[in-house]
N, C-alpha and C positions, 0 to 999 in steps of 0.2 A: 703446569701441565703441558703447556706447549715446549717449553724448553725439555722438557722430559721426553714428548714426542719427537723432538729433534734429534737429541743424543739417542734415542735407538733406533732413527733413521740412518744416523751416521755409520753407528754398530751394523745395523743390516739384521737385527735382530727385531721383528713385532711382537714376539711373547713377552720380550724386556719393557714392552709401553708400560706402565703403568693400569692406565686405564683397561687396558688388554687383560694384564695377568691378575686386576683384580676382579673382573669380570668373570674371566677361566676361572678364578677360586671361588667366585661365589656358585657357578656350575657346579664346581666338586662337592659345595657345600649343601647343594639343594637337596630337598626330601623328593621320592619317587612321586608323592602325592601332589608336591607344588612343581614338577617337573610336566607329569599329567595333565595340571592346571594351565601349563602354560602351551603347551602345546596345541591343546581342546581348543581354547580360545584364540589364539594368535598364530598357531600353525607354523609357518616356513621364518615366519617376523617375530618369533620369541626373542631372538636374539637379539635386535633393532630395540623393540621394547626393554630389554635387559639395559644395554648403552646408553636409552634415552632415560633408564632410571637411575643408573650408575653417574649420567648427566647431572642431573636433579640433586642427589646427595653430593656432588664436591659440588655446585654452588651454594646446599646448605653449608656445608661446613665451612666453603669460604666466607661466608656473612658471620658464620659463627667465630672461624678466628679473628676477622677484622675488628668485630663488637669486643672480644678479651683485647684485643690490642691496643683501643681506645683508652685503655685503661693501665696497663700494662703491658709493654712493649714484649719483656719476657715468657707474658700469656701466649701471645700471637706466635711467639717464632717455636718457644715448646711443642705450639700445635700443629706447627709445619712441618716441626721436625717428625711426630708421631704420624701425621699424615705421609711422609717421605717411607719411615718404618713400613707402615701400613703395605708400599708399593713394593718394598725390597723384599719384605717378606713371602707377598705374594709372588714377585716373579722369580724367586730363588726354588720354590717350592713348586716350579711348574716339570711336568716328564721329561724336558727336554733342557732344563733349566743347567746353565754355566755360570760362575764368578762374575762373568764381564757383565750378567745381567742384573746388576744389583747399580752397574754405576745410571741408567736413567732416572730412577726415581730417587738419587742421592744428588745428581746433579739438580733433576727438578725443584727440591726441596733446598737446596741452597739457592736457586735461583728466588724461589719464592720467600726466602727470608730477605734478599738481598733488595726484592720489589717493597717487600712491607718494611725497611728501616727508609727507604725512598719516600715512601708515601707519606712518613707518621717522623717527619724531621724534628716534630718540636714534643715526642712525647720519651722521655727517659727511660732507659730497661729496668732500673729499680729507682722510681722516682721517690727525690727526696720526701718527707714529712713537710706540709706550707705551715708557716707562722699561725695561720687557723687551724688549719689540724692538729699542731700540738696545742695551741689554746685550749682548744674543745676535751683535749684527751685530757687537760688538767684541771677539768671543772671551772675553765675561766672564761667567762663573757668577752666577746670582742666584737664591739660596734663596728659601722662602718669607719671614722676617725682614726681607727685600731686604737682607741686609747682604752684603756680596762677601767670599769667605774664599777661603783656597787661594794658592798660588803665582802662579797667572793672577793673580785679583782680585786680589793686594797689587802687581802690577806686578813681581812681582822676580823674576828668574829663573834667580839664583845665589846663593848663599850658603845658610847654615843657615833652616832653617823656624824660626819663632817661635811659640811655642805659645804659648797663653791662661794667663792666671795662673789660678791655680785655687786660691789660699789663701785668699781671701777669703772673707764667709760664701755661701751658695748663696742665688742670686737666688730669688726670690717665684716661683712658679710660679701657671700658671691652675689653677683644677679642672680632672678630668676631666670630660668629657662622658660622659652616661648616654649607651652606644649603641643603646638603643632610644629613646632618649626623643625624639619627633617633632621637626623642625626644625620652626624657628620664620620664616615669609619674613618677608626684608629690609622693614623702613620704605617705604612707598611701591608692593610690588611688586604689592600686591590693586589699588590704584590704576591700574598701568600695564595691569594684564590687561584693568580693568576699560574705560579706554580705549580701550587696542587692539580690544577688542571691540565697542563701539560706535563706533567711528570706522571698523571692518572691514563693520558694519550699513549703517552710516549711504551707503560708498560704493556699496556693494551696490544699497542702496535707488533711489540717486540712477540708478545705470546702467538698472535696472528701468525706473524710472517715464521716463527719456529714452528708453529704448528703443523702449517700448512707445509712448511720445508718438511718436515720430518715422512707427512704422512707421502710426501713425493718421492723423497731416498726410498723407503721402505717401496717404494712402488718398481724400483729398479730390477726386485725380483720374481715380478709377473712373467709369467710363461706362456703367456698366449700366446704370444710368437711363434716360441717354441713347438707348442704343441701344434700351430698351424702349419708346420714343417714335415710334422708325422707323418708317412705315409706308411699305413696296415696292409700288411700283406693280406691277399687273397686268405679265406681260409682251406685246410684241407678238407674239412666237411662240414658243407653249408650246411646253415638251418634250413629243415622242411618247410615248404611252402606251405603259406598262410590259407588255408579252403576257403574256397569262397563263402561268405555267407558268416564269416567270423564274425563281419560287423553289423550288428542288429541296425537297421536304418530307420531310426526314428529322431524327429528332432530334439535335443539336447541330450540325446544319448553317450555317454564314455567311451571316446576313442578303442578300438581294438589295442591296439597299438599308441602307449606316453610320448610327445614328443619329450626330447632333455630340457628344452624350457619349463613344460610344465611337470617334470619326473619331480615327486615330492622329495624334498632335502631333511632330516632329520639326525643331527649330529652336535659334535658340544664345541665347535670349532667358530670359536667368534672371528675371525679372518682367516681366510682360505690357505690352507696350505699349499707353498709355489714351490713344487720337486718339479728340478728338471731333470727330464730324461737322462739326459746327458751322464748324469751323478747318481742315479737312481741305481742301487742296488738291493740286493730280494737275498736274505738272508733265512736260510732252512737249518735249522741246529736245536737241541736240545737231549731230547730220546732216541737218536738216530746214530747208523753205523758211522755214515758220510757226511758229514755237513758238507752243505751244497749253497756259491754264492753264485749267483745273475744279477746279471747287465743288463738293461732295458734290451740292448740287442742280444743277447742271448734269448730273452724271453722271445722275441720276435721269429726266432730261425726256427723255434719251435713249431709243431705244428699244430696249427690252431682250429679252433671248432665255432661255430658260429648254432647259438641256441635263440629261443624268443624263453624266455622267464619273468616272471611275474616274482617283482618284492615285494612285500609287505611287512611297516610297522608294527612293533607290539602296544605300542601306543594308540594306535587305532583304536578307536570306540565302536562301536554296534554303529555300521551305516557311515564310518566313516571314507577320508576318500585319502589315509597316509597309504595307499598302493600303488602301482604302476607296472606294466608290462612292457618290455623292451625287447630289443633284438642284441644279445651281445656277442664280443668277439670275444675268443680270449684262449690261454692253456688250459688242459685239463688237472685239477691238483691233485689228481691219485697217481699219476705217473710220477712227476715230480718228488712227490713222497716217496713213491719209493724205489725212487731211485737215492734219495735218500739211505735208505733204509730202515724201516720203522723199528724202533725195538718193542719185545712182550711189556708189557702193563704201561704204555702209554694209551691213553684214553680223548685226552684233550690237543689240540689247535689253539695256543695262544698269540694270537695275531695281534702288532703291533701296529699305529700308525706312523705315520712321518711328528707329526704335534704330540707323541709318545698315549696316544689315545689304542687302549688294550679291549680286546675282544674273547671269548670263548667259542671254540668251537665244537662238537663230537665227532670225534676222530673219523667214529663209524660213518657218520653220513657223508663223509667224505671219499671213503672207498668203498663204499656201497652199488656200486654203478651208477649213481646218478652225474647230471652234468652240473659238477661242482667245477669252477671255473677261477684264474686269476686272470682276469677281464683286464683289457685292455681299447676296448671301442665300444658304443653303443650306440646303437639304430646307424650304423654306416660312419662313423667318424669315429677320431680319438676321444678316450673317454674324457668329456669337459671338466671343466680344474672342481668346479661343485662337487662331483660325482667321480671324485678319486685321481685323476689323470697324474701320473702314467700307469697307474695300475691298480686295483682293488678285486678285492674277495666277491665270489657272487657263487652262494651254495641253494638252489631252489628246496623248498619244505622246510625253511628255518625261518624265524623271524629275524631281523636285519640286525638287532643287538647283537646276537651269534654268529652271524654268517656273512656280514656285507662289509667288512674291513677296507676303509677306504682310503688313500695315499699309503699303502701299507707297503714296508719296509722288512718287515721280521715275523717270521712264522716260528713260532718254539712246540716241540710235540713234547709233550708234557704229560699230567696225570690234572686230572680235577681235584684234587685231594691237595695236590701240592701249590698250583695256582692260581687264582682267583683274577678274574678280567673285571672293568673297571663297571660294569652294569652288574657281576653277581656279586661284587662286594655292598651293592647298595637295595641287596635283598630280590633281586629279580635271578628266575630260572637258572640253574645250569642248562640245561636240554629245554631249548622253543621248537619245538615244531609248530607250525602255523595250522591254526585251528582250524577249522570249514568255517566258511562265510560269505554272507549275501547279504546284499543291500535293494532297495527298491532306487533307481537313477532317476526315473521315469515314468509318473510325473514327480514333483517337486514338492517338499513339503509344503503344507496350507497354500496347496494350489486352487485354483479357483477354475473347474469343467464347466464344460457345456451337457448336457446329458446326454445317450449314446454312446456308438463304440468309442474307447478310450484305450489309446496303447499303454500296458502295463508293462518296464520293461529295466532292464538291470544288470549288474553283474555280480558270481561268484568267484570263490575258488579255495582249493585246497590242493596247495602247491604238492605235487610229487605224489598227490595221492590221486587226483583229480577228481572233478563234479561228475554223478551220476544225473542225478535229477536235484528240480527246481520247484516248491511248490508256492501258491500263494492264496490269500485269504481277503476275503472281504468281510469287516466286522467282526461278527465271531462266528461266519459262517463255514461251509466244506473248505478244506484244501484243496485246490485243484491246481492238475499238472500245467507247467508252463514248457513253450517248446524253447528246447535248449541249441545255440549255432556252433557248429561245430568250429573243433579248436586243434591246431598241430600239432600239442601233446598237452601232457600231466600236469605239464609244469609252468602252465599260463592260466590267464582267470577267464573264465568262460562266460557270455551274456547269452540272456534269456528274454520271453519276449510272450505275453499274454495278449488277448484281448476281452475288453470289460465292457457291459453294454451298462453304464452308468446310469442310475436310477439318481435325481433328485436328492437331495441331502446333506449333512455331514456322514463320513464315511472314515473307517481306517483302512488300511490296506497294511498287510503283513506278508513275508516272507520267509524262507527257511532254503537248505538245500541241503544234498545229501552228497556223502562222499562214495568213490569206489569200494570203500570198504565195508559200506552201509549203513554207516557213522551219520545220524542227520542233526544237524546246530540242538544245541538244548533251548528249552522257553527261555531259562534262568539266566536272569542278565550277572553278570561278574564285571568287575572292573580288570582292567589292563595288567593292573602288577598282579602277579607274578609273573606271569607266563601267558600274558593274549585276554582279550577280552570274548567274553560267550553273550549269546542272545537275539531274540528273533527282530530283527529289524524294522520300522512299523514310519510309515507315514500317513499323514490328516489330512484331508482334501473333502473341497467344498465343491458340490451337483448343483447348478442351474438350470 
């Protein structure tokens, strides 16, 4: 594995790792339900867990080939070989995947035949049959003396037994052995330990220092630099000031505004994709009069609009926290289009990324008036290498499988009929628009009050449609209205903000919120796939 990580350090290729592309295929291969799983539970470090399990199994199966190798030398390196398979297959098969990325896991796999003939000098590839083994296969006894006696051994198997002459004088016997007295190893056996253990060092070493090389080549195409070079133009039309009073002031309450550290990351990208600017091209082609190519600076000269929008996951559960509100820079993508020019019966946005990671989008929400964007900054700086840099997709009233295409490279205007992006082939939505949703922030689940006023307090949203009203409940008593702080537009999540004169108890507290449209959250909880999760949000908290 280390030598494998080396040679696609040297390539300059990280999807060629091994470990990497079988990683990325076990993503491809996962169900929406254990995708779900993983996310509910692990959040932003599903990924980490994946590597630390992918960890886990090549040291099983390394104990596993070393155990067939004890025995047969042919075992082991068979198994090397199908483990090497295992990697080439994977990384040939990835979106972005070339010839040259087959040589890591071939060279891996020879390296690791090369470590197991080292280790195991005294065990043969088809070791002969021993003078006991074929004894045994032929129904013949064989002492320790190896002399054959008995009936079987002398072949005969009638007549009288012939016993041993016994008159002669009594043969020379050994001494006894003192049975305390310490064994003495074999001629040569300090020797062999003493190799096995440096030739056990010596491989050790080699995988270390290739490992660690490989993972530092591959580091050569980090763009931090880069991108701390960027300097964003002004835009032509700021975002509207943020009113005062956006932010509900209560403590532990959810920022108005995500910084990019804490902006939640949700995508299938086990190491970061490193576009640089520099090279970065924005490919517009398919259903269009014009195919249209841009250059990072092309996109720049453009003129650009700066919005506050709020993303949100479809993976999100009832009360979860995959959201975040930001301030972005970026182009508008209806103009672009069409200047393009769209042709009749295109319907779909098939957005590409740089890791060949595909997207769907609806054509119409895109030239609908809204500020559908190819984002290029957020919250006042270049957008960070996490969260797409040099450029990504940002369409507000969509959930982010559809609409937030990140290191994105290629826009195809297509048909849904004809296309299929890499979340609706695995049975999720064509068309996400983001559901309405509230959660209770404040206070915290199985929180523990004092009795008295108690701030109740939260955030919704219903991107592009926007929150009218907020209601909430104690037990299973009235709804009543929560006051709502006002927000710069449609297309940010809105916080709300009660007060509870808490009475002694166990207690639930529930939520709901209602859209402009008059749309208010259903009771009925849904899970995530298809298309967003439904359901009233509810926390337990204990009165003293």
């Amino acid at each position: 594995m280390g030598v494998a990580e080396l040679a696609a350090g040297a390539l300059g290729r990280a999807s060629s790792s091994p470990l990497l592309a079988v990683g990325a295929g076990f993503i491809d291969l996962t169900p929406a339900w254990l995708k779900d799983f993983a996310i509910r539970h692990f959040g932003s470090d599903d990924k980490t867990v994946l590597l630390l399990g992918l960890g886990a199994g090549i040291v099983l199966a390394a104990l596993a080939i070393g155990l067939l190798s004890r025995h047969r030398l042919a075992w082991g390196l068979i198994g090397l070989a199908a483990f090497g398979a295992v990697g080439v297959v994977a990384a040939l098969t990835r979106p972005v995947a070339e010839p040259v990325d087959a040589v890591p896991a071939t060279v891996g796999a020879l390296a690791g035949m090369a470590a197991l003939a080292l280790l195991t000098p005294g065990i043969r590839l088809f070791p002969n049959p021993t003078p006991e083994s074929r004894a045994t296969d032929h129904g013949i006894a064989t002492p320790a003396d190896g002399n054959a006696t008995g009936t079987v051994a002398s072949g005969r198997t009638d007549g009288p037994e012939r016993r041993p002459d016994t008159t002669g004088p009594e043969p020379a016997t050994e001494p006894e052995q003192d049975a305390e007295a310490p064994r003495v190893p074999a001629p040569g056996a300090e020797i062999g330990r003493r190799r096995a253990l440096l030739t056990g060092a010596g491989v050790i070493g080699v995988a270390v220092v290739s490992g660690v090389s490989g993972r530092m080549l591959l580091r050569r195409g980090d763009v931090s630099s880069v991108r701390a070079d960027v300097q964003l133009p002004r835009p032509a039309s700021p975002a509207p000031e943020v009113p005062v009073g956006a932010q509900v002031r209560v403590p532990g309450m959810t920022p108005f505004r995500t910084s990019n550290a804490d902006f939640y990351r949700v995508d299938t990208a086990l190491v970061l994709p490193q576009v640089d600017p520099r090279d970065w091209t924005l490919r517009i082609h398919g259903m269009v009069a014009h195919p249209v190519e841009l250059t990072f600076d092309d996109l720049l000269r453009q003129p650009l609009i700066e919005r506050d929008i709020t993303l949100s996951c479809v993976s999100n559960q009832v009360g979860g926290v995959l959201a975040g509100n930001a301030r972005w820079l970026g182009v508008p993508l209806a103009p672009l289009l069409r200047r393009a020019g769209v042709r009749s019966g295109a319907d779909q946005i098939l957005s590409r990324s740089s890791d060949g990671m595909t997207l769907s989008t609806p054509l119409e929400s895109v030239l609908d008036g809204r500020d559908a964007l190819l984002a290029v900054g957020m919250n006042g700086e270049p957008l960070p290498v996490a969260h797409g840099f040099p450029a990504r997709m940002v369409v507000p009233g969509l959930y982010g499988y559809v609409s937030a295409t990140k290191w994105v490279v290629d826009l195809k205007v297509t048909r849904f009929a004809t296309d299929q992006a890499y979340w609706t082939r695995r049975g999720y939505a064509e068309r996400a628009p983001v559901k309405t949703f509230s959660r209770i922030d404040v206070p915290k689940p199985f929180a523990r009050l004092e009795a008295g006023p108690v701030a109740v307090a939260g955030t919704a949203w219903a991107q592009h449609r926007g929150v009218d009203a907020v209601e909430w409940q104690v037990d299973d008593g009235p709804w009543r209205p929560a006051r709502l702080a006002p927000v710069p537009g449609i297309d940010t999540w809105r916080q709300w903000i009660a007060e509870w004169n808490a009475l002694p108890g166990s207690h639930t507290l529930r939520v709901r919120a209602t859209d402009r449209t008059g749309t208010t959250q259903p009771e009925h909880r849904s899970p995530p796939v298809p298309d967003g999760a439904t359901g009233w949000h509810s926390v337990v908290v204990t009165v003293t």
